[in-house]
N, C-alpha and C positions, 0 to 999 in steps of 0.2 A: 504494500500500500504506500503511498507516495506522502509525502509531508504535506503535498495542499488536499487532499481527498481526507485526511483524519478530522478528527473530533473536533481541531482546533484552526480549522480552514484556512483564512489567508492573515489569520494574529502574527503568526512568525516573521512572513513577508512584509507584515507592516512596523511590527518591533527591529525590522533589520533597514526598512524606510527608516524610519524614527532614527534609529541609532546614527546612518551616514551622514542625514541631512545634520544632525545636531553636530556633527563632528566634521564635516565640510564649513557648517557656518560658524564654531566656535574655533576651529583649528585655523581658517583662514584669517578668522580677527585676530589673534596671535602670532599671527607668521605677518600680518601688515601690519599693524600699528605695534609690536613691539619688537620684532626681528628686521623690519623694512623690508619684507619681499615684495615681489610684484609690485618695485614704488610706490611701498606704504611710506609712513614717516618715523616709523623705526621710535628707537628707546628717547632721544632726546624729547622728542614731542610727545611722548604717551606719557613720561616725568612728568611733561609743563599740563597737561590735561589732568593728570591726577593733581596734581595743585591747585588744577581752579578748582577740583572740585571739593579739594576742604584738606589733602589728606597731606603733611609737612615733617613727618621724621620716615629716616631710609627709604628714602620715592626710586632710587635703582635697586634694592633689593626689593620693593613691592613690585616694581617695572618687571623683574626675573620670574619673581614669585608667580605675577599673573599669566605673564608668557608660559612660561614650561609648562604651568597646571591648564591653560587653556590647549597647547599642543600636543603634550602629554596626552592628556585626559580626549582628546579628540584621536588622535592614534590607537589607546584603548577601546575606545567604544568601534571604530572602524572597523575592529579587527574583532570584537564582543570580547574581550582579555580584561579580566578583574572590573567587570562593569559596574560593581556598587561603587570603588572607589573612583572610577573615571566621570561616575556619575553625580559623586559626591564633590567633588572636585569642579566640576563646573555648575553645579548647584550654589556651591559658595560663592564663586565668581558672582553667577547671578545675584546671588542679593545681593551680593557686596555694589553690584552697576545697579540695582533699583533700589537702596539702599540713599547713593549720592543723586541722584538723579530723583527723586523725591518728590521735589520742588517742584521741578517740572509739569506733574500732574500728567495721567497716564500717557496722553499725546502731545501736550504742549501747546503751549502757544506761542507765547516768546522766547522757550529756553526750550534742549529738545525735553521731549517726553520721553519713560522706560518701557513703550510698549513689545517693541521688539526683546529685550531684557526680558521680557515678563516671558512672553511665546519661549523665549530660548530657556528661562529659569525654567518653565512649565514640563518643558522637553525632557530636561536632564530630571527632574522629581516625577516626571513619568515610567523613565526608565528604572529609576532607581525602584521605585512601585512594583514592578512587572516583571523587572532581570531581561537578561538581552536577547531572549527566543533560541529560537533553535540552531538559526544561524549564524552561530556564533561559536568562538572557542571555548567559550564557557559553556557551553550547550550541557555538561557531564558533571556539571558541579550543583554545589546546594543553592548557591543565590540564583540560579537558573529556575531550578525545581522547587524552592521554599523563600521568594524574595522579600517577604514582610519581614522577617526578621533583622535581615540584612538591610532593608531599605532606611525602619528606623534606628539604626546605630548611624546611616549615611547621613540621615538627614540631623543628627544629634552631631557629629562632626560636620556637617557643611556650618552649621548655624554658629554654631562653635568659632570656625573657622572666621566665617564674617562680623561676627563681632568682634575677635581678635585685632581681627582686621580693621576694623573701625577702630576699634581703641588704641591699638598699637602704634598705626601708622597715620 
């Protein structure tokens, strides 16, 4: 019997949607705004952006911090490899962006809004919900087969994470 004809029909195929799109669009805002690929503006200008947006002690260790765990954590999920933590990982990011972004008010009007943040936070605390399906290298493990458990220790380390972050930096 084939993986789309079982009990769980096209869930996998859309948990492995889910996973790329979240890990093309949080893996490419990491590789442009804090690596400069593809003529983004790279580490100096993602520093001057986190400054306007409130945050003033080690802005190039939080500049590393957001890159790796945005590339990181988008590489894991690409490949479904430790998806609670890849999940977790860009869960934090997200609050941490609609966290500063606040103010804005969901769309904005004169400053931007965190809606896009929110869709993207939503993504990563969906998967972390669900675990990565079947097409995934984790396909054999428990947070595939049992993901509530593992999703709330993620979401207790993402939150964790983002206030840190807030407070520390």
């Amino acid at each position: 019997m084939s993986r789309w004809s079982d009990e769980n029909g096209g869930l996998d195929f859309g948990l492995l949607a889910l996973r790329l799109m979240l890990a093309v669009a949080m893996g490419a805002h990491g590789l442009i705004q804090v690596f400069g690929l593809f003529g983004g503006p790279g580490m100096d200008h993602f520093g001057a952006l986190l400054r306007s947006y409130g945050f003033s002690h080690n802005i190039e260790f939080l500049t590393w911090l957001t890159g790796i765990t945005e590339v990181g954590g988008a590489v894991l999920l690409a490949v479904g490899l430790l998806t609670p933590l890849a999940a977790a990982g860009l869960l934090g990011v997200g609050i941490s962006a609609i966290r500063v972004k606040w103010g804005g008010g969901l769309f904005g009007s004169t400053v931007p809004g965190f809606e896009l943040e929110l869709a993207l936070t939503v993504m990563a605390f969906a998967l972390l919900l669900t675990g990565p399906g079947w097409y995934a290298l984790d396909r054999h493990t428990a947070w595939r087969q049992k993901p509530l458990g593992f999703a709330v220790g993620g979401l207790f380390v993402s939150i964790c994470a983002a206030v840190g972050v807030g407070s520390l930096f």
